[in-house]
N, C-alpha and C positions, 0 to 999 in steps of 0.2 A: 632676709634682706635687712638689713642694715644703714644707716646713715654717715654718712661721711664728706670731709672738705677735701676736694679732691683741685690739685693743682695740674691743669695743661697749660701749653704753650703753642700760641698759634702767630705768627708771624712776628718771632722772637720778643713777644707778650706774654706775660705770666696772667693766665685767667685762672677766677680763684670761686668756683661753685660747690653745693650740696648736692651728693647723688647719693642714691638708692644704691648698694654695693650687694653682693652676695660671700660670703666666707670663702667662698673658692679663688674669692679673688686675690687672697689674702697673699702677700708672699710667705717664704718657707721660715717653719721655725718650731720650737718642739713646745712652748706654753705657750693655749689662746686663752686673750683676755679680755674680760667686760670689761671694759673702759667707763670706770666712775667720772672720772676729772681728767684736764688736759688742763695747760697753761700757757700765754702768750708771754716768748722770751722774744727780745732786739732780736734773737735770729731769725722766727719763727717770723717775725714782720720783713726783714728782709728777702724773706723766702717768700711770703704770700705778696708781698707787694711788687717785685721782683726786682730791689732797687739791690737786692745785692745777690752774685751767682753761688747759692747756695746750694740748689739743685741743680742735677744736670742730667738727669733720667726722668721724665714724663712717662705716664701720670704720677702724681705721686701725693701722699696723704703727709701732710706736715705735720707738726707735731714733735718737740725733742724729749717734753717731758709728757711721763703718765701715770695714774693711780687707777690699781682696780681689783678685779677679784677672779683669781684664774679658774677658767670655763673646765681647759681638759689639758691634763701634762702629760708628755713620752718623759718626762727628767723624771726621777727621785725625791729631788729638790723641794720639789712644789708641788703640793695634793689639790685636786678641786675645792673649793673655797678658802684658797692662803687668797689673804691680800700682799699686792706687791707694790712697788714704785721703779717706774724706769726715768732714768735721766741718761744723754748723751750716746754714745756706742753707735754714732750716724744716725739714728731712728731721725726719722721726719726728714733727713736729708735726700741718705740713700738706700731706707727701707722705711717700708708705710711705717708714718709715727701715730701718736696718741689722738690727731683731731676726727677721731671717727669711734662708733661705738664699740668698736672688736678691733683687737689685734693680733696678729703673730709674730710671737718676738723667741728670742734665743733664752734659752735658762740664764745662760752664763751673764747677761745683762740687766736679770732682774736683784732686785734686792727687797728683802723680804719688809713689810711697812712695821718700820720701830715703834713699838711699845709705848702706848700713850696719843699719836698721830690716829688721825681720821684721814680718810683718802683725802677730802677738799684740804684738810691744814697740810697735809702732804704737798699738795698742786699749791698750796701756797708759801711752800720754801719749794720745792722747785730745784730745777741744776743752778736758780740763783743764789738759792741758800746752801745747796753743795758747795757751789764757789764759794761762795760767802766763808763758810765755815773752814774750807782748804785755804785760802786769805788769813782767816784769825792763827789757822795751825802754827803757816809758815811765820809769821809774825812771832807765836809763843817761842817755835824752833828755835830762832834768830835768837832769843835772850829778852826781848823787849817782852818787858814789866809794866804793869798797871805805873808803879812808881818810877819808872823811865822818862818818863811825860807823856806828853800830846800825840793821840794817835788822826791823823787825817782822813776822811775817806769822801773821796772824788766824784762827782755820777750819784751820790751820797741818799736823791729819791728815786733813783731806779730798783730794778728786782734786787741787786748784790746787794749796790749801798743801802739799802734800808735794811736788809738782814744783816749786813756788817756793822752800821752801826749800832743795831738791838741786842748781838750776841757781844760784841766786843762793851755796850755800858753792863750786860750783865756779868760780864769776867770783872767788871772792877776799873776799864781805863777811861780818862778821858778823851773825849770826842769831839772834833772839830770836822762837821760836816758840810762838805761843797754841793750846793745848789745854786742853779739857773736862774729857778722861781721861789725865791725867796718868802712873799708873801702869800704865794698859795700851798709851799712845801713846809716852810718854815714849824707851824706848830706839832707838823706833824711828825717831823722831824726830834722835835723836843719833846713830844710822848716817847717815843722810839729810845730817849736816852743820850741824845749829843747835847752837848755843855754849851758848844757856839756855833751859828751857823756864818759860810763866810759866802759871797754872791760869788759864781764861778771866773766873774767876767775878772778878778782878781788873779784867775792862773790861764787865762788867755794870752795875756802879753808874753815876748819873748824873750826866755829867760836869761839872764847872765851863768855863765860856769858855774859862780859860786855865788849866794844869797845867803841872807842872815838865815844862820840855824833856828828852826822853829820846831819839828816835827821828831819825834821818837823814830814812828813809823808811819806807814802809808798803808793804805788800801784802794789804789787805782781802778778804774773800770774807764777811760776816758781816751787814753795814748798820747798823741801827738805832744803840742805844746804845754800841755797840762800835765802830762808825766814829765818831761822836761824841769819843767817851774817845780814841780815837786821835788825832783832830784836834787836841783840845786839849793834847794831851804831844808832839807835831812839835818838831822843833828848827826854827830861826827858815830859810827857803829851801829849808825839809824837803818832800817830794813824797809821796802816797798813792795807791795804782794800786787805784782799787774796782773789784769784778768780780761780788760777789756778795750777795744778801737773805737768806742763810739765818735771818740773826736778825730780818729784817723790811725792810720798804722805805722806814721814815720815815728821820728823819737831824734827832734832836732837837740838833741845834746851832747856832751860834751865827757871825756874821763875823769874831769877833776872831783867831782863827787866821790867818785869810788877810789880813785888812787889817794885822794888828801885827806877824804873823810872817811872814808874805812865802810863807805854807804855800798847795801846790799841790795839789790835787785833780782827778784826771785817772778818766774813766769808760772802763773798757776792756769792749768788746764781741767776740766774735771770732765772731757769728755770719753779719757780714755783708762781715766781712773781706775787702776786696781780696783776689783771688788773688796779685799779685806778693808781696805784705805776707805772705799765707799759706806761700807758697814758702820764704821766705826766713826764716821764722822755722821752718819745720819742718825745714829744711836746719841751720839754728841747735841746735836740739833737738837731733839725731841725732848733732851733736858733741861736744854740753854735756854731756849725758846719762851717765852714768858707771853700768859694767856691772851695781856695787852696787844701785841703785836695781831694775832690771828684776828683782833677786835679793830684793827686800827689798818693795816697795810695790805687791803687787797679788795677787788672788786669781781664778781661772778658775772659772766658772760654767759650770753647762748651759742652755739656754735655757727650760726645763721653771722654776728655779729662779729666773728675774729679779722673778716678781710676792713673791714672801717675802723677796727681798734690796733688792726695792724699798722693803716698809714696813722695812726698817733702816738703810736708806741717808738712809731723810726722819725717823729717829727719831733719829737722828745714832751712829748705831750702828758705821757701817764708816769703815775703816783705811786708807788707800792707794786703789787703784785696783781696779774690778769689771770683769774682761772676761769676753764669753757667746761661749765656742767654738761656732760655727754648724756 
């Protein structure tokens, strides 16, 4: 028996408890794994809070990201004592995820943990530092150069923007990072590596077509009227990597950005991310990634604790990264 957060629903209420589980309960899959570390992402709180339908199969163990040490494999792939990291591929949605101490997952899902990472600094990039780093990719793609200018990023103390701006000051570009809470994010912010912080309430208003050119690129995690504002302040060939709805899913804007300014809009997903693509960008991470950060951008939770740092995490409450020592 095992310990696990286990999510029912009982008069279209999302209750969110610790139970005692048995292995058997485990759904199907060919690597089980001791679950070192778990992590609370935006989605993981809208899932345990139940403000947003993430799940739609009871019971179910939430969870998107995991770090641990595989128990017993039918794959090839993976021998008893590889350490792995899962992020995305539905886990914690619609198959038990990482908030419990064992799981069964699929080979094809795992990715072996890169060279230099510890499970916890693992849970502490996260699928937000996957993002994060699939964000910096598409950016490089695009053309945009440290000497391009000012790169912008949105949501700037959440899980992404704070790995996006720690990996993008270590490639070399300048950083202008958007936050809410200015004097409680702000220094922390400026360890992390951004040049200027700007208060978000500055891309709440809504936008004109076109705005003074400010920006190289973007790094959104926000949507609605904040992606918007940002479209329309691009420099002319300027690229915006969106990854995230926290301020909503519409996108009240307009074509002139992209038809007059030549501005590129790129959707990044990394839940269904090729494994090579996955490889190769967490191999990326574990070099980029500078010691500061691990010391600076995240807070250890017990698993008893994820439903009360859930409603903070969707209240926009938390700073860095939440990882749940299993």
């Amino acid at each position: 028996m095992f310990s696990a957060l286990i999510l029912r629903q009982e008069q279209n209420q999302t209750l969110a408890g610790i139970e005692q589980i048995d292995e058997s309960q485990l759904p199907q899959g060919d690597v089980l794994i001791d679950v070192d570390y778990s992590s609370l992402n935006y989605k993981d709180g809208l899932a345990i809070t139940g403000k947003g339908k993430i799940i739609r199969n009871f019971p179910m163990v939430p969870g998107i990201d995991l770090s641990g040490t595989v128990a017993h494999s039918d794959n090839d792939r993976f021998q008893v004592g590889d350490k792995v990291v899962l992020t995305g591929w539905g886990v914690g949605e619609n198959h038990w995820g990482g908030m419990a101490q064992r799981a069964r997952l699929k080979s094809e899902w795992l990715v072996p943990l890169p060279e230099g990472l510890s499970s916890k600094q693992a849970m502490m990039v996260g699928t937000a530092g996957l993002t994060a780093m699939l964000c910096v990719e598409t950016l490089i793609d695009s053309g945009i150069e440290p000497e391009s200018g000012e790169i912008l990023v949105t949501g700037a103390s959440g899980g992404v923007g704070s790995v996006a701006v720690t990996l993008l000051s270590q490639l070399g570009y300048q950083v202008a990072a958007v936050t809410g809470r200015i004097e409680q994010n702000g220094p922390l912010l400026e360890q992390l590596g951004a040049n200027h912080i700007i208060e978000r309430s500055e891309f709440e208003q809504a936008a004109q077509p076109l705005e003074k050119q400010r920006w190289a690129g973007a790094i959104d995690t926000v949507g609605s009227k904040v992606l918007a504002k940002v479209l329309s302040q691009m420099d002319y060939n300027g690229s915006v990597a969106a990854c995230g709805l926290a301020g909503g899913f519409d996108l009240p804007s307009t074509v002139m950005p992209f038809i007059l300014r030549n501005v590129r809009l790129q959707g990044i997903d990394s839940v269904m991310c090729p494994t090579k693509k996955r490889v190769q960008a967490w191999n990326k991470l574990a070099k980029l990634l500078p010691q500061s950060y691990f010391e600076q951008a995240c807070t250890e939770i017990k698993l008893a604790q994820a439903p009360d740092y859930s409603e903070e995490i969707t209240n926009g409450k938390v700073t860095g990264r939440v990882v749940i020592k299993l």
